[in-house]
C-alpha positions, 0 to 999 in steps of 0.5 A: 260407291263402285270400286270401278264402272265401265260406260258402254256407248250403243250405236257402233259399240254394243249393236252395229248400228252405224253401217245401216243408219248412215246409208239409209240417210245417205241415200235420203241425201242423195234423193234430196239433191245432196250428193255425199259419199258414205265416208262423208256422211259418217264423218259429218253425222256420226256421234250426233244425237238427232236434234244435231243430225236432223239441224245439220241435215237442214243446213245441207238442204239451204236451211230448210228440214223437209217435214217429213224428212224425221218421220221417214228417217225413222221409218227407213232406219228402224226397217235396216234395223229389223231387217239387218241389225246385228251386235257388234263382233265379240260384244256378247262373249266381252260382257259375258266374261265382265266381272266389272259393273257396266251400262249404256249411255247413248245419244239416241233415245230411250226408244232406240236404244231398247229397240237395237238392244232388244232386236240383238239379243243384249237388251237383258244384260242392260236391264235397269241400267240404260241411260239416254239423250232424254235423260240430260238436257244437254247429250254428249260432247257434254259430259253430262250423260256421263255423269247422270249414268255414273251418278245413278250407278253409284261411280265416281268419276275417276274410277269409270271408264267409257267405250266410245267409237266417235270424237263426240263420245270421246270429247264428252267422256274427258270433260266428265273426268273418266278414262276414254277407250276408242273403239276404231270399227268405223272412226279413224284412229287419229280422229279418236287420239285427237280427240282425248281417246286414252287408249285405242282398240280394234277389236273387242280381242282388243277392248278386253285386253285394256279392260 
């Protein structure tokens, strides 16, 4: 069993994902007649996997889902994605320094993940260690992603901590027993305290110093 294990959420951890995906659907709200701002749209959809973003989406259009309304948001999110996908600040001078074991756990699917990671150079540093939606049959807030990825790299719970920007992952990461770092780029301090955070960070300056 590993001593210790750090659990790297994704989007808005490792690649600076949340920006793009939640202005491009947004705007695909804004063309559908539901006029949010962008605030909004993070507070409602950040941290969700898309079966809940896509539910929610329909709920907002009067409980029909257009179809071709996934299609196109996947079409339009992986363009600002090639187009202006960037790491996270910091994160590649944090994992070069790692000495602990580390993975990613992600909402997304597999497909996504080994896009965002691949188009930012980090997808090496993850090889055989990315843990996905389609992994579990039930995606953060359970904690059973969590667990399967702590399972799989041979970690107890106890002894493994969990980086996370959303209430969501921080609620999944309590229920799974392990330490929850809230990582504050685009979710609001106190929504990551009240939601379990253990400790809160900024920056990756930050993350490392509570690593």
């Amino acid at each position: 069993m590993l001593e210790a294990l750090l659990i790297f959420d994704c989007d808005g951890v490792l690649v600076d994902s949340e920006r793009l995906s939640h202005g491009v659907l947004q705007q695909m709200l804004t063309e559908q007649g539901v006029a949010l701002s962008f605030e909004a749209t993070v507070e409602r959809f950040i941290g969700t996997s898309l079966p809940v973003c896509l539910a929610r989406v329909g709920e907002l259009l009067g409980g029909t889902l257009p179809e071709d309304f996934a299609g196109r948001f996947a079409q339009r999110t992986r363009a600002a994605f090639e187009a202006g996908l960037q790491p996270v600040a910091g994160i590649e001078m944090l994992l070069a320094a790692l000495r602990t074991p580390y993975c990613v756990a992600s909402n997304g699917n597999r497909a996504k993940v080994e896009f965002t990671l691949g188009h930012t150079g980090l997808l090496p540093r993850f090889a055989g260690r990315i843990f996905s939606a389609d992994d579990v049959l039930h995606p953060k807030p359970a904690p059973d992603l969590f667990l399967h990825a702590a399972l799989r790299m041979g970690a107890a719970p106890r002894h493994t901590t969990v980086v996370e920007d959303t209430p969501t992952g921080i609620a999944a990461a309590k229920a799974a027993g392990m330490r929850a770092i809230g990582f504050a780029a685009m979710t609001p301090r106190a929504r990551l305290a009240a939601a379990g955070a253990d400790a809160l960070a900024d920056s990756m300056a930050e993350l490392v110093a509570l690593l």
